[in-house]
C-alpha positions as CSV (number, residue, x, y, z in Angstrom):
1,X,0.0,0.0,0.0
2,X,1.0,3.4,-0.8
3,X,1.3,6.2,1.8
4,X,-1.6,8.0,0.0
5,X,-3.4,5.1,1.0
6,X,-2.3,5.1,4.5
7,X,-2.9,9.3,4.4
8,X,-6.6,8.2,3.1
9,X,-7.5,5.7,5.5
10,X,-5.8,6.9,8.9
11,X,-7.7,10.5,8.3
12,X,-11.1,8.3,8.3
13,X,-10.6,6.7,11.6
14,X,-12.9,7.6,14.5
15,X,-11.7,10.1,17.3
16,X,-10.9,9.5,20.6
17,X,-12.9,6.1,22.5
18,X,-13.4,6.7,26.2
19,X,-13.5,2.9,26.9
20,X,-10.8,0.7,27.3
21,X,-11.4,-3.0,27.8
22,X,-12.5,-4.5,31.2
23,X,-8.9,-6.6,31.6
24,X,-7.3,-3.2,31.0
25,X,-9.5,-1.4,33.5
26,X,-8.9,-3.2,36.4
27,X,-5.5,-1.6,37.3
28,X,-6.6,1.8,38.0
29,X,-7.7,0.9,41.2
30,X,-4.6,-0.8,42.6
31,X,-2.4,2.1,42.8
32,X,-5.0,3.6,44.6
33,X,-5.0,1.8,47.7
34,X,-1.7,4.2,50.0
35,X,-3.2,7.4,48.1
36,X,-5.3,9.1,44.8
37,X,-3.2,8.9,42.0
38,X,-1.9,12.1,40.6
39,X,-2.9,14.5,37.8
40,X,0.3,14.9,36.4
41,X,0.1,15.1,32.3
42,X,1.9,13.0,29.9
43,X,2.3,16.2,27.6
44,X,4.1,17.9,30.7
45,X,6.2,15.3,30.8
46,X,7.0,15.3,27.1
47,X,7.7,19.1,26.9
48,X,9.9,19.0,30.0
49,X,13.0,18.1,27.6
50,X,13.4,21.5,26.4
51,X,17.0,20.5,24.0
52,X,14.4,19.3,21.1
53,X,15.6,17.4,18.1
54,X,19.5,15.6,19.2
55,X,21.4,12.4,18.6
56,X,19.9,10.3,21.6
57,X,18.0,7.7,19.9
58,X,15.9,7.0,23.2
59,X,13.8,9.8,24.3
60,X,10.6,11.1,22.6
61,X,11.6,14.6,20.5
62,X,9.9,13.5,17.4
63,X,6.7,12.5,18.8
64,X,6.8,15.5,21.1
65,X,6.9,17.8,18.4
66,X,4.2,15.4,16.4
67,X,1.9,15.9,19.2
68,X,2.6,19.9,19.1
69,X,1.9,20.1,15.4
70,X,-1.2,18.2,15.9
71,X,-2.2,20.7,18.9
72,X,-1.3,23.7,16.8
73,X,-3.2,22.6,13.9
74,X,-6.4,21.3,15.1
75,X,-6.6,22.4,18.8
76,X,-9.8,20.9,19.1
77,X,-8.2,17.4,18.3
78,X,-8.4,14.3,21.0
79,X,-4.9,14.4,21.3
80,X,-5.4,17.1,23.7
81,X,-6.3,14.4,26.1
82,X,-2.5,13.8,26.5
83,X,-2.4,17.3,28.3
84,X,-5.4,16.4,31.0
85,X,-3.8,15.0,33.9
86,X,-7.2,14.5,35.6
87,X,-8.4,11.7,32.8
88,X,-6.8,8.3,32.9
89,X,-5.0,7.1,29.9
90,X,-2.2,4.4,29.2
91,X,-0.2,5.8,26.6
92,X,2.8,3.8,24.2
93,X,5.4,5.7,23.0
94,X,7.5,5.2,20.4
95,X,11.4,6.5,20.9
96,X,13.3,8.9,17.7
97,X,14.9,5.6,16.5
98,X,11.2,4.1,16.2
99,X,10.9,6.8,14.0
100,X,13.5,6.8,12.1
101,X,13.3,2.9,11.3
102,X,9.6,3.8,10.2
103,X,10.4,6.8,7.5
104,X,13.6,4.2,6.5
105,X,11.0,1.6,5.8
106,X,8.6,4.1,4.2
107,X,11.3,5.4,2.0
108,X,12.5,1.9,1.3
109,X,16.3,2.5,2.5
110,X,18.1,1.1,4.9
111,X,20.1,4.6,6.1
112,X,18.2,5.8,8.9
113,X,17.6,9.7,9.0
114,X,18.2,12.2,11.2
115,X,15.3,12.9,14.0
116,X,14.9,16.2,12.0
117,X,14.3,14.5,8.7
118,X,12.2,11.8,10.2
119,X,9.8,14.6,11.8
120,X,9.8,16.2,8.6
121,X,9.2,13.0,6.8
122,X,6.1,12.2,9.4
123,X,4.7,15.3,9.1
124,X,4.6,14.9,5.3
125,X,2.1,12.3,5.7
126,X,-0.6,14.9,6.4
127,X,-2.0,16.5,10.1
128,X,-4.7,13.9,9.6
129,X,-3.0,11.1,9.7
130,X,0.1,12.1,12.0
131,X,-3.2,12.5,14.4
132,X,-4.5,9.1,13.6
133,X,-1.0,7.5,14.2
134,X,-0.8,9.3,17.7
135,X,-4.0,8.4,18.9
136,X,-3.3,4.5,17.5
137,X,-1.1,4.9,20.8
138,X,-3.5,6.2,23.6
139,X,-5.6,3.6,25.7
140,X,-8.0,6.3,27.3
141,X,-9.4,5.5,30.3
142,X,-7.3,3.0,32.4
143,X,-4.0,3.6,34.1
144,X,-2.1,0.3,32.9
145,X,1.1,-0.4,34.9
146,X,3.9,-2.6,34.5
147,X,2.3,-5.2,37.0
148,X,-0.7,-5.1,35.3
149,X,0.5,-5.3,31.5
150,X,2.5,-8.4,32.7
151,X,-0.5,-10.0,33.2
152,X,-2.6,-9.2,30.1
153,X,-1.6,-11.8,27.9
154,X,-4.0,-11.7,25.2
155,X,-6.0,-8.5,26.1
156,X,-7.0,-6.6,23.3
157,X,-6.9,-2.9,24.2
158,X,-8.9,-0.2,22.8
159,X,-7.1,2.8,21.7
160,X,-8.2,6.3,20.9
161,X,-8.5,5.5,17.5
162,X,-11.1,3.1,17.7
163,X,-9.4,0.3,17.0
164,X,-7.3,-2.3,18.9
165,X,-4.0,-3.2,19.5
166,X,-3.5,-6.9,21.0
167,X,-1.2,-7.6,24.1
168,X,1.7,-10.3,23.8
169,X,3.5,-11.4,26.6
170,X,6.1,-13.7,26.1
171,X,9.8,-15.2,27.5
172,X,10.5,-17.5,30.6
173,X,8.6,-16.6,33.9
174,X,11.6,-14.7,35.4
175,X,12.0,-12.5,32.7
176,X,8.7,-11.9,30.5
177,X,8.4,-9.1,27.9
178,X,5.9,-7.3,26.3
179,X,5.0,-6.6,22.7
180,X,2.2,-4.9,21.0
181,X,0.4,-6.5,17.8
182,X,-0.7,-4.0,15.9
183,X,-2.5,-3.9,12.5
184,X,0.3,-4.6,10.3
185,X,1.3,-8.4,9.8
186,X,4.8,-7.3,7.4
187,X,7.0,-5.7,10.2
188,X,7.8,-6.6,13.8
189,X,5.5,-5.8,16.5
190,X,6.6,-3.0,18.3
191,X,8.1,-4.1,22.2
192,X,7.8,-2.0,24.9
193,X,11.6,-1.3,26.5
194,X,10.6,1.4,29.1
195,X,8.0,0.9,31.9
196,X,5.6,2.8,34.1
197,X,6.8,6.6,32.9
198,X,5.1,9.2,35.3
199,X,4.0,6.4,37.7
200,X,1.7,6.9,40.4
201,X,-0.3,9.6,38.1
202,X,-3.8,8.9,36.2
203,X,-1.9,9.4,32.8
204,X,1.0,6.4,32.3
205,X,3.0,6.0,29.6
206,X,5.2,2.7,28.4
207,X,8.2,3.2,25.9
208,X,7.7,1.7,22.5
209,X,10.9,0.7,20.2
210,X,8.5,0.6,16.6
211,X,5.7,3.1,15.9
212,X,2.3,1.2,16.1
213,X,0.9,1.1,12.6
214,X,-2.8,1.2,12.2
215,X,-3.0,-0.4,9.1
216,X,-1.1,-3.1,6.7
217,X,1.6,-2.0,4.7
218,X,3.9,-3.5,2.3
C-alpha cells in the first residue's frame, strides 16, 4: 500500500474512544489503595525536555513535536487528552529511533535519517493522519502499569483511534516481555523497553521501540 493510501484511511478513523477493555481497567484501582493517583500530564512530561531534536535515539523529541503540530493545527483534536492529567490514559510511545526505522522503511532504504528528517518526513504524511497514528497509541481511560501489563496476555486494548492493538507477553517466567500486535502483519510488533513513565499519576506511559501502525503495509 501506498502512503496515499495510508494518508486516506488513517484520516477516516474515529476520534478519541473513552472505553478501554475491562482486563485493562482493572488496574486503575490498585495504585490507589496508599493514596489518589496524581494528575500529572503526559504532555508535561514530554515538553519537559526543552533541548528538542538531538542524537539520543531514546527519548521522545519526534513524537513530542508530532503531538505539538497536531495541537497547533487542530486544537480541538483528542490528542489534547494527553495534556489532561485528571483523565486516565495508558499511553505507548515510540522513541526517535522508532521513527527513524519507520520513515527508513517508508522510503524503502536502509540509512536511517536524522530525528529532524524523520519529523519532517512524518509530518509529510498529512495533520490527519500524524493524528491518527498518535492516537493508535493512547488507551484512554485505564491507568495500565507494569504489573498489570505483565498479566494481560492476550488482552485486546482499545485505543483512541477506535481500533485495537493486541497484548503479547512472552519469555521465561523470570524474565517476561511485552510486545504490542498492531494492525500490520509485514513488520515486527513494536516491544515495549521502558515501563511505568510518570508512575503513580492517572496518565502512564510505556516506551515503545516501533511506531504502532494502524494499518497493513507493504
Amino acid at each position: 500500500m501506498r502512503i496515499t493510501g495510508l494518508g486516506k484511511r488513517a484520516a477516516a478513523v474515529a476520534t478519541a474512544a473513552v472505553v478501554a477493555s475491562a482486563i485493562a481497567a482493572a488496574p486503575a484501582a490498585a495504585h490507589g489503595k496508599t493514596k489518589p493517583l496524581g494528575t500529572k500530564s503526559l504532555a508535561s512530561v514530554l515538553t519537559a525536555d526543552k533541548k528538542g531534536f538531538d542524537h539520543n535515539g531514546h527519548d521522545y523529541d519526534i513524537l513530542t513535536a508530532a503531538v505539538q503540530a497536531v495541537l497547533k493545527a487542530k486544537p480541538s483534536s483528542p490528542v489534547k487528552v494527553l495534556a489532561d492529567g485528571k483523565t486516565a490514559l495508558t499511553a505507548f510511545l515510540p522513541n526517535d529511533r522508532a521513527f527513524e526505522l519507520l520513515v527508513a522503511d517508508l522510503q524503502k532504504t536502509k540509512r536511517l535519517p536524522s530525528e529532524k528528517k524523520a519529523f519532517t518526513a512524518v509530518a509529510g504524511l498529512g495533520i490527519n493522519t500524524v493524528e491518527s497514528i498518535l492516537l493508535y497509541h493512547v488507551v484512554p481511560g485505564a491507568t495500565i502499569d507494569r504489573k498489570a501489563a505483565l498479566k494481560a496476555d492476550g488482552a485486546k486494548l482499545t485505543t483512541a483511534a477506535g481500533s485495537t492493538i493486541k497484548v503479547d507477553v512472552y519469555g521465561p517466567r523470570w524474565h517476561k516481555r511485552i510486545a504490542l500486535i498492531d494492525a500490520d502483519r509485514s513488520d515486527r510488533n513494536p516491544r515495549v523497553n521502558r515501563f511505568d513513565i510518570n508512575k503513580g499519576n492517572k496518565q502512564i506511559a510505556h516506551g515503545i521501540d516501533r511506531v504502532l501502525r494502524p494499518i497493513d503495509l507493504p
